[in-house]
C-alpha positions as CSV (number, residue, x, y, z in Angstrom):
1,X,-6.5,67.1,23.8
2,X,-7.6,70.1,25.7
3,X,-5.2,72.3,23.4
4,X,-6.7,71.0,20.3
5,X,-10.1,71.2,21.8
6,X,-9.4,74.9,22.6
7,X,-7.8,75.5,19.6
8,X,-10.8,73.7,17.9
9,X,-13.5,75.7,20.0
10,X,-10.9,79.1,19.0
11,X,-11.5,78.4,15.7
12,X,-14.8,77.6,15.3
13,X,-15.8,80.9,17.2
14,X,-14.1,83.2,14.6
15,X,-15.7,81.3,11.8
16,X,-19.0,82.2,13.5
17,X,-18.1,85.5,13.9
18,X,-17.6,85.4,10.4
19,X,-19.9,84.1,8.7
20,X,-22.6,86.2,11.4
21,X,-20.6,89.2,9.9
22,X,-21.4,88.2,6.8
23,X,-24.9,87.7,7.2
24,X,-25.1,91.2,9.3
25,X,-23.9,92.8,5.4
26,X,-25.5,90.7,3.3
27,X,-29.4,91.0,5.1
28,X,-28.9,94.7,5.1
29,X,-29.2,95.2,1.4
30,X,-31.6,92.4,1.3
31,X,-33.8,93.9,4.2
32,X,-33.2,97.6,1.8
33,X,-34.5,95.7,-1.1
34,X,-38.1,94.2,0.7
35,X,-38.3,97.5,2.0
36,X,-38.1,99.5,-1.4
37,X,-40.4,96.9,-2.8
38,X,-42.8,97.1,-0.2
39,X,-43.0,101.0,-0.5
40,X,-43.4,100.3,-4.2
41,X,-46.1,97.8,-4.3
42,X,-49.2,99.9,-4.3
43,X,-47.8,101.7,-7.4
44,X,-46.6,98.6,-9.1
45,X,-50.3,97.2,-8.3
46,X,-51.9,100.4,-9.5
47,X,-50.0,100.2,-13.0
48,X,-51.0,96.3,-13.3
49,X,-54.3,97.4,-12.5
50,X,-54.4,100.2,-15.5
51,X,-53.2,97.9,-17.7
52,X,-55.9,95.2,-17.7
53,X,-59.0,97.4,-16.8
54,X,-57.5,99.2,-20.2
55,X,-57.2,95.8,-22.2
56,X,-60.2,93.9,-20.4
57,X,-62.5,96.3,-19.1
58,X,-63.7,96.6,-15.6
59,X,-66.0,94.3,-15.6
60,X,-63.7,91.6,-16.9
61,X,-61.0,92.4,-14.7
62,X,-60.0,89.7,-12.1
63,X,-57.8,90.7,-9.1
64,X,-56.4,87.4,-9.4
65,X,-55.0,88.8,-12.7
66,X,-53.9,91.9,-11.5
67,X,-52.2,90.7,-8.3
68,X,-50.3,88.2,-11.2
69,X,-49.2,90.9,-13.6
70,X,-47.7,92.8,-10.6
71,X,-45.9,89.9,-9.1
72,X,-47.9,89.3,-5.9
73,X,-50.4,87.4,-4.4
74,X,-53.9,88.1,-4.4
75,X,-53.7,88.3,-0.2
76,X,-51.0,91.1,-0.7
77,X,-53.2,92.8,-2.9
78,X,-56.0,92.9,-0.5
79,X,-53.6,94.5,2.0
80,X,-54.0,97.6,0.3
81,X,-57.2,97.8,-1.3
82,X,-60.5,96.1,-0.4
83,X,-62.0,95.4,-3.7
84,X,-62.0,96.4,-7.5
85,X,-63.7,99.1,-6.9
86,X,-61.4,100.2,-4.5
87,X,-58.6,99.6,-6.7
88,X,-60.2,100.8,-10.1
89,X,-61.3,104.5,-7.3
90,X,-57.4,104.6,-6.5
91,X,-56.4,104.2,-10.4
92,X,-58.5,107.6,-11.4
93,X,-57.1,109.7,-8.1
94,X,-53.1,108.7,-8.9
95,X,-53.7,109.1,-12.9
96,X,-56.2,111.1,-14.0
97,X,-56.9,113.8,-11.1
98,X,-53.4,114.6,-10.8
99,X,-53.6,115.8,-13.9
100,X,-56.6,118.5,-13.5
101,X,-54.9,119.4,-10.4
102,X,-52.1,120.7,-12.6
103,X,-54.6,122.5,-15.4
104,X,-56.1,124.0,-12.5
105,X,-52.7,124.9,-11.1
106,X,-51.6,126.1,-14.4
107,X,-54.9,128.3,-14.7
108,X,-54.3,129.9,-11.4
109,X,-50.8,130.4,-12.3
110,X,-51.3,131.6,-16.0
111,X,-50.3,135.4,-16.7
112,X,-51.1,135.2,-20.1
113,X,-54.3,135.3,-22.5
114,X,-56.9,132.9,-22.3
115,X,-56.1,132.0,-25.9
116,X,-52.9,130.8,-24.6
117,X,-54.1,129.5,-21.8
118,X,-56.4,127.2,-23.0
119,X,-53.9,126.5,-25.4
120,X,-51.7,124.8,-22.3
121,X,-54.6,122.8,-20.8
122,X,-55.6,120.7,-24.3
123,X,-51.9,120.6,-24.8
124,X,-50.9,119.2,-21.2
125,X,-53.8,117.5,-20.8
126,X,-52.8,115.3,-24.2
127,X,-49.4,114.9,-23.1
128,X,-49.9,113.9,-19.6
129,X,-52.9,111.7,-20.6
130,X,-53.4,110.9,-24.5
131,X,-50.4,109.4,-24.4
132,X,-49.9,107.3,-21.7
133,X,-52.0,104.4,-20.7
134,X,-54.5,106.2,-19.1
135,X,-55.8,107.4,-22.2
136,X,-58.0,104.1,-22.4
137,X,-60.2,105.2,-19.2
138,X,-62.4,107.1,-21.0
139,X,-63.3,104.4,-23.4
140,X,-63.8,101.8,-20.3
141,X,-66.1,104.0,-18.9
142,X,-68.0,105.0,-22.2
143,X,-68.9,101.1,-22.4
144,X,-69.5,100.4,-18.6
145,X,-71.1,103.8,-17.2
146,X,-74.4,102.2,-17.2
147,X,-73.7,98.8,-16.3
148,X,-71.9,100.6,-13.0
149,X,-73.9,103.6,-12.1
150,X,-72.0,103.8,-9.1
151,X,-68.5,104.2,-10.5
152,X,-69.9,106.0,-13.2
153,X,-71.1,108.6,-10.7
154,X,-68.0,109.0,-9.0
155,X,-66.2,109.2,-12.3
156,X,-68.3,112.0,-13.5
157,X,-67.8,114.0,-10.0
158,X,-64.0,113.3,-9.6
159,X,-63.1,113.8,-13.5
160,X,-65.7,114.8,-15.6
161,X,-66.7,118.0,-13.7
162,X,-64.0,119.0,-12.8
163,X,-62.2,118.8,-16.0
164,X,-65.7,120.7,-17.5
165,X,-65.1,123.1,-14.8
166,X,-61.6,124.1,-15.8
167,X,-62.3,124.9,-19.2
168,X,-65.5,126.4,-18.5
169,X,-63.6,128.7,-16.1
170,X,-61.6,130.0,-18.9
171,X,-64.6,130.4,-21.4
172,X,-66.0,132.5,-18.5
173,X,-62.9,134.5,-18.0
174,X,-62.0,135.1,-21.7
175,X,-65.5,136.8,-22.1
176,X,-65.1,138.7,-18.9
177,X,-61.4,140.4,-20.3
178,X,-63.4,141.0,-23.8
179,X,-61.2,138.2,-25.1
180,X,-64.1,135.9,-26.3
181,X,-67.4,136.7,-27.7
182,X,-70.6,135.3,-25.4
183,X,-71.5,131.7,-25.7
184,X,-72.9,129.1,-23.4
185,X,-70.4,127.9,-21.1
186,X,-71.9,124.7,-20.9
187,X,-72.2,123.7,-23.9
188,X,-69.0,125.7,-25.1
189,X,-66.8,123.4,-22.9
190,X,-68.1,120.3,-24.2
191,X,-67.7,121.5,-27.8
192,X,-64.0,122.5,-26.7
193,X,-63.5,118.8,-25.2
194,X,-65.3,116.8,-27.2
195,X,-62.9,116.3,-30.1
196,X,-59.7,115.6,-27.2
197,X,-62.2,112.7,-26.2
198,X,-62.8,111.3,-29.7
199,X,-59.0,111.0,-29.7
200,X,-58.6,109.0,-26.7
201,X,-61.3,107.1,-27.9
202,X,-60.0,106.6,-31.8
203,X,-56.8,105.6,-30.1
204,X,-58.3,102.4,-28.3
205,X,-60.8,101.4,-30.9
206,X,-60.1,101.8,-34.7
207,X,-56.7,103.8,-34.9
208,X,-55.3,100.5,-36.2
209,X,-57.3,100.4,-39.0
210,X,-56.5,103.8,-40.4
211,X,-53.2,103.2,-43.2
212,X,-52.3,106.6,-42.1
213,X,-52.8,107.4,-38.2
214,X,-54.0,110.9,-37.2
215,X,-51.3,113.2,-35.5
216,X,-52.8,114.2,-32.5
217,X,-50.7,117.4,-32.3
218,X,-51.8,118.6,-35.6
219,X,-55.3,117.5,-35.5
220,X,-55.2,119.4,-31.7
221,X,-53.7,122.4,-33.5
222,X,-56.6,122.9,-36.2
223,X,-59.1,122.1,-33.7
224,X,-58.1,124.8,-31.4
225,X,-57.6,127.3,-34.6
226,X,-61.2,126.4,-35.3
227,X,-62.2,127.0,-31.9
228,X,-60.7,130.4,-31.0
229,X,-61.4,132.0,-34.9
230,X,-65.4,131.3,-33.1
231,X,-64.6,132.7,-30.0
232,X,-62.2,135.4,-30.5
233,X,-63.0,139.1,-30.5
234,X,-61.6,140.8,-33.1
235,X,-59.1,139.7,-35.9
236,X,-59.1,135.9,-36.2
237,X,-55.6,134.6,-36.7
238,X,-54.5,130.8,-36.7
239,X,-52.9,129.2,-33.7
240,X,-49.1,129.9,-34.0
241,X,-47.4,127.0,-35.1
242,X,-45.5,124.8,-32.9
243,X,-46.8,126.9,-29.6
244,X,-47.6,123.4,-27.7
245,X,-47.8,123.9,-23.4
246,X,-44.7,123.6,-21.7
């Protein structure tokens, strides 16, 4: 009886060791997995976030909704961000700044004319924004600014003037290198801008009723030969076909 009971106890102790080895390998991918999603939640929030404040609006936006879109619980959610405002704040500085941050990179950078130059911000800025969800921003915050003067004041410091800013900078410099004629910064930059925002708008609102959609690189491309044959010096020539930013 002993025997068996030590032969029984033997046994028993390897299939624990076993089955604890087991566990040891099969925990460690798990505990790799809840750790690669808990890096990733923020962002996979964030994009949940974009998504609805695109299709609902900010001031229809629940959090309830957005914690359900991105697979967690409205607790988990608060972990990270204290509100919608917090969350709608943190959308805009991982979307849309990152972007200016690389025109402005790309102006610093630039070795080139201005015509090119400004040339690779209305391109990049189109591909890096016009055609991704955060293209719908702008129209959210056309409808809401004055329902939210508080976001819309932080949207018009964080984007707004800063995107103004960029282009205004290369209005400035053109004219300084005798590349442009004079004209009114100010108002030159919006004039530059203002037909990239009517895209982004067109694009939420009645591009679905159009039987033939606009191209937005081809409508970009007349727009910007209307734009430099005005400001040019000199001999007006068309932009050069297919010259889109890299």
């Amino acid at each position: 009886m002993t025997r068996l009971r030590r032969g029984h106890y033997n046994l028993s102790s390897r299939a624990i060791r076993g089955n604890h080895d087991i566990m040891s390998k099969a925990s460690a991918p798990t505990t790799a997995r809840w750790t690669r999603r808990k890096d990733a939640r923020p962002a996979e929030l964030l994009a949940a976030a974009l998504d609805i404040f695109v299709e609902k609006g900010y001031a229809a936006t629940r959090l309830d909704d957005v914690a359900r879109r991105a697979g967690v619980s409205k607790g988990t959610l608060y972990l990270y961000y204290d509100g919608k405002e917090s969350l709608f704040k943190a959308v805009i500085r991982t979307g849309l700044i990152p972007a200016i941050q690389r025109g402005e990179q790309v102006f610093d950078e630039h070795l080139g004319t201005m015509t090119e130059l400004l040339e690779k911000i209305i391109f990049g800025w189109w591909e890096s924004v016009g055609t991704s969800q955060l293209s719908g921003i702008p129209k959210l915050m056309f409808a809401e600014a004055k329902n939210f003067p508080e976001l819309a004041e932080f949207y018009y410091q964080e984007v707004i003037s800063r995107g103004y800013g960029l282009v205004q900078r290369v209005l400035v410099e053109g004219r300084q290198r005798g590349e442009f004629v004079e004209v009114d910064p100010r108002y030159g930059t919006r004039l530059v801008l203002a037909p990239l925002v009517f895209l982004l708008l067109w694009r939420h609102s009645f591009s679905a009723c159009e039987p033939q959609p606009i191209d937005p690189e081809a409508f970009l491309r007349l727009h910007l030969t209307l734009v430099l044959d005005g400001l040019r010096v000199g001999p007006r020539t068309p932009v050069a076909a297919g010259s889109a930013a890299s």
